[in-house]
PAGUVO-585268 format. One record per residue (C-alpha): z, y negated, x negated. Coordinates in pm, whole numbers, plus 50000, padded with zeros to 5 digits. Example, Ala and Ser with C-alpha at 12.3 -4.5 7.8 and 13.67 -1.06 7.14 Angstrom:
507805045048770 507145010648633 
% end
This chain:
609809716440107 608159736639811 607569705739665 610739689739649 612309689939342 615409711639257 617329684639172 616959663739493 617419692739670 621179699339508 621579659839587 620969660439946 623479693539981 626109674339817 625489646340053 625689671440339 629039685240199 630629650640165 628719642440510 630669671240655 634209663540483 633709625640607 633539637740961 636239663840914 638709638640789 637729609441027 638519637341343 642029641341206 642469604541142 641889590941444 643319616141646 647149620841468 647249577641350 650519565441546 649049548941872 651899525341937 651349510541567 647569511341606 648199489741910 650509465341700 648439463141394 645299456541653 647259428841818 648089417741470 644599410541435 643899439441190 640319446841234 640359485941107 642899486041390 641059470241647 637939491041583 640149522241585 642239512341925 638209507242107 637059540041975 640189560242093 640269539242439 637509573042513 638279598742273 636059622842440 632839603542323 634649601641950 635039639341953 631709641742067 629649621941765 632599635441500 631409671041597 627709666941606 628149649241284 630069677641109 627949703441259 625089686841154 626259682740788 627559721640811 624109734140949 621709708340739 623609719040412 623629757040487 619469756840505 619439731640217 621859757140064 619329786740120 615889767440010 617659764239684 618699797939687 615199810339760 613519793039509 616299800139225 617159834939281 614919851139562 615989868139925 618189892439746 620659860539687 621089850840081 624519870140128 626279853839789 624729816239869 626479821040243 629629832640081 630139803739788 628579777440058 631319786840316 634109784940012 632989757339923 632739736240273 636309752640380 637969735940100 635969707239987 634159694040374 637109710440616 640849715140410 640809687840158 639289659440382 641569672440677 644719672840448 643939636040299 643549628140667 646759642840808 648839621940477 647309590740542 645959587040903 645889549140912 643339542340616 640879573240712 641169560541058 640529526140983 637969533640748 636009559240962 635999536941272 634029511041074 631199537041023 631789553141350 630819523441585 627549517941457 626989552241492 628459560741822 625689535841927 622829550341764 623589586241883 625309577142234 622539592042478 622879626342257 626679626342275 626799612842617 624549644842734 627059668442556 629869647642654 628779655543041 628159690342988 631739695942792 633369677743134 631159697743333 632699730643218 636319718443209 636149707643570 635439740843659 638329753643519 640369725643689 640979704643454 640719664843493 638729643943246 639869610743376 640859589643047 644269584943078 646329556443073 647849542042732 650219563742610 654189549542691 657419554342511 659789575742651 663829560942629 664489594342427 661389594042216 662019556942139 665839571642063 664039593541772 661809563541631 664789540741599 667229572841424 664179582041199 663129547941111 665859548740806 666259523440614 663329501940751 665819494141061 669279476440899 672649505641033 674059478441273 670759466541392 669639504441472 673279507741632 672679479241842 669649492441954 670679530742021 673469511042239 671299497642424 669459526642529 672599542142608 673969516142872 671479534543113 673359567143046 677019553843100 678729538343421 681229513843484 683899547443472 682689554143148 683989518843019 686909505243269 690179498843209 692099527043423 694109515043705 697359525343525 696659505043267 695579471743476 697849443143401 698019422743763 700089399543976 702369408644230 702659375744451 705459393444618 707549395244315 710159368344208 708769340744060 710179339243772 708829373543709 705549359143781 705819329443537 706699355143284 703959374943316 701329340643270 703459333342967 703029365742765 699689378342929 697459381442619 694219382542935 692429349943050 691579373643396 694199392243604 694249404443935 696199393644228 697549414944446 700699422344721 702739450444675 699779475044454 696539468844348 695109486244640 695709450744817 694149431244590 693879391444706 692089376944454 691009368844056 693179342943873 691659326943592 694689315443405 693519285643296 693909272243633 697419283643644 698109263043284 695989233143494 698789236143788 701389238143548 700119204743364 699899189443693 702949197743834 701979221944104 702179257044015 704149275744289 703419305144517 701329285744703 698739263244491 698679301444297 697099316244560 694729287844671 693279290844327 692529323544341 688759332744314 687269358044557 688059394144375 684269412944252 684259447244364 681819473544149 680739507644269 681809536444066 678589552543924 676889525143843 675029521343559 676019496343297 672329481843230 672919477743607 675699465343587 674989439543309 672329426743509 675049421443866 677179399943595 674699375843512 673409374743856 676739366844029 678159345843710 681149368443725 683069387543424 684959411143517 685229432043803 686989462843963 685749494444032 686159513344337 685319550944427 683779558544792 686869550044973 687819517144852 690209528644654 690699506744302 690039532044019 689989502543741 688909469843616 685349460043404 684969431643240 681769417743071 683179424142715 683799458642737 679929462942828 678929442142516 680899461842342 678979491042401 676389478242217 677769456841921 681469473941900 684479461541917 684549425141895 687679417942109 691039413541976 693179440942154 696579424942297 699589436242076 702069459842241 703709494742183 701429508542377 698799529842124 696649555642180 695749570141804 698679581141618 697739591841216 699299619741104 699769629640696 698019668140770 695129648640880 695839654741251 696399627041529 698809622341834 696909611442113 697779602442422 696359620142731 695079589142917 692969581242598 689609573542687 687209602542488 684739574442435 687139553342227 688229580442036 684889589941951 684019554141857 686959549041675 687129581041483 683549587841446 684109620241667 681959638641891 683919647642191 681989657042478 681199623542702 679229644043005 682609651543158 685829639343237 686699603743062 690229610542885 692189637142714 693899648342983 691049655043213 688589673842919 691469695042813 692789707243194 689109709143278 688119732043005 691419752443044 691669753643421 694799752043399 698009726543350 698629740642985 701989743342845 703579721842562 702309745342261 699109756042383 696539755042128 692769759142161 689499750341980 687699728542184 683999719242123 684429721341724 687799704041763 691539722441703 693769710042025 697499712942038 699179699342334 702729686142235 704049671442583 703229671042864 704849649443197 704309668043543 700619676243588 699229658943286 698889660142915 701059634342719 700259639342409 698209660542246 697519667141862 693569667541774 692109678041424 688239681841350 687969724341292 687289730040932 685539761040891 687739783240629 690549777840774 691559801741062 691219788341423 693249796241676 692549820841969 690949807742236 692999813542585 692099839342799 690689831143101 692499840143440 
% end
């Protein structure tokens, strides 16, 4: 080595150095680039990609020629490093060559390479797996023999070196993609999608119309009372039923009730012979679930019953697509309201209001992992039947119940809690 000159000495340690950072930045690239857009680029036909998704189908054997590449570079370049030393400056300069040569591989062949890795994953990775193949080949017998010693050793400690299978999606970390996608995702197309993932989370409760608010037919009423109630019903669905809805008889479409009427025949009768057989839904079931029974069974609304049979409400198809697209549906005018403005910013609310319409409607975030209405959150939280009067601040929201009506809540007046104002106390509990 005496003879080689200076000069191509220095040459072949820079070559080392960049040999190292190459390796250094290729580990980091491959290892942090996005796998579920590797695996769409590679299906795209990107070839980078495809490369890339081979490699990291073992990444023990690309760890394994990465690091014998950059410990080769490190190791080659530190006795290049010292030949030149030798010949330059003598023994006496061993201790400041090691110094400046570790310097100067920290930051130019392990920081800098690593950091230009870690920003842009996808081009290093692509990039590196073109020069990595060939080599992977070349040196496999070497890196296979360390690769078996490496899994060797961590069987001993128990751990499994199986490759494992490709990595899936989780519904929550998919629920983090679609939110941090921004702007690449349009705001009703991510909604759509976030609603989606949802319907597994909600049941048919979450969504029904409460029994106290189903609109039916009583086919032991008067008939005129009946014919009134086809004429103004603003629903193409309702429920038949004798006496209450806990004896329901049937699903009228009402279209076959106008097709009677055109034909003559609409009387207690011919109403009740065209009456479909009534759809009965579980309550806890989920509304993916749920989505799925309606297409199945070609039905569109159903009623939901608890463990004893007992009607708890009505869901109809609509209400579920909602969910995921909003409101779309007309609501049926009436004097009935739920949401009552106020000037101070507050609202009237009614106690049967379901939380997840408010929260949809006002853009609040009223706890959904409880009871479904006013009424039940507030006496839930309080423990207690409150009286009219009774204010509380109730998960970042400033509660003041204004009537109430036996064992339930009314109304109730609900303002967000803003900060530098005072809230009130919060009741004591018994």
């Amino acid at each position: 080595m005496d003879n080689v000159p200076l000069g191509t000495l220095a040459g072949v340690l820079c070559f080392l150095i960049f040999l190292s950072g190459f390796f250094s930045a290729a580990e980091i690239g491959l290892m942090t680039i996005n796998r579920h857009r590797l695996r769409y680029l590679a299906q795209s036909g990107h070839r980078g990609a495809r490369r890339a998704e081979v490699l990291l189908r073992r990444p023990d054997r690309v760890l394994g020629v990465v690091i014998l590449g950059n410990n080769f570079g490190n190791i080659a370049a530190s006795s290049v490093a010292t030949l030149i030393a030798l010949r330059l400056y003598g023994p006496n300069s061993l201790a400041l060559v090691t110094g400046l040569l570790t310097l100067v591989i920290l930051i130019v062949a392990e920081t800098a390479p690593k950091t230009l890795a870690a920003l842009y994953p996808e081009q290093v990775a692509f990039v590196s797996a073109y020069l990595l193949t060939p080599l992977l080949r070349v040196a496999y017998p070497l890196v296979a023999a360390v690769n078996a010693i490496a899994n060797v050793l961590l069987r001993l400690f128990g751990i499994s070196v199986t490759p494992r299978r490709a990595e899936q999606m989780s519904a929550d970390e998919l629920r983090t993609v679609l939110i941090e996608a921004g702007g690449l995702i349009p705001k009703t197309h991510q909604a759509m999608l976030l609603g989606i993932l949802d319907l597994e989370k909600i049941t048919v409760e979450d969504v029904m119309v409460p029994r106290r608010e189903v609109e039916g037919i009583d086919l032991d009423a008067e008939w005129p009372d009946i014919l009134g109630l086809l004429e103004n019903s603003h629903f193409t669905r309702l429920p038949v039923f004798r006496g209450s809805l806990d004896n329901v008889i049937g699903m009228l479409h009402v279209r076959r009730a106008l097709n009677l009427a055109l034909a003559g025949r609409l009387n207690r009768e011919d109403l009740q012979n065209a009456l479909l057989e009534p759809y009965y839904i579980p309550e806890g079931t989920p509304l993916t679930t749920q989505l799925l029974n309606f297409k199945n069974s070609r039905r569109r609304i159903g009623l939901v019953v608890d463990e004893y049979g007992d009607l708890m409400g009505l869901v109809t198809l609509e209400e579920i697509l909602e969910e995921i697209v909003g409101e779309f549906t007309t609501q049926p005018p009436g004097p009935e309201r739920d949401i009552f403005p106020q000037p101070d910013g507050s609202y009237l609310i009614n106690g049967g209001a379901n939380i997840r319409d408010l929260n949809r409607t006002l853009n609040w975030q009223l706890p959904l992992d409880g009871p479904k209405t006013v009424n039940g959150l507030i006496t839930e939280y309080l423990e207690d039947i409150p009286a009219p009067g009774t204010s509380l601040l109730l998960n970042g929201y400033l509660v003041e119940i204004v009537r109430t009506r036996g064992t339930a809540i009314q109304v109730a007046r609900i303002k967000p809690y803003e900060p530098d104002k005072p809230a009130p106390a919060q009741p004591a509990g018994d």
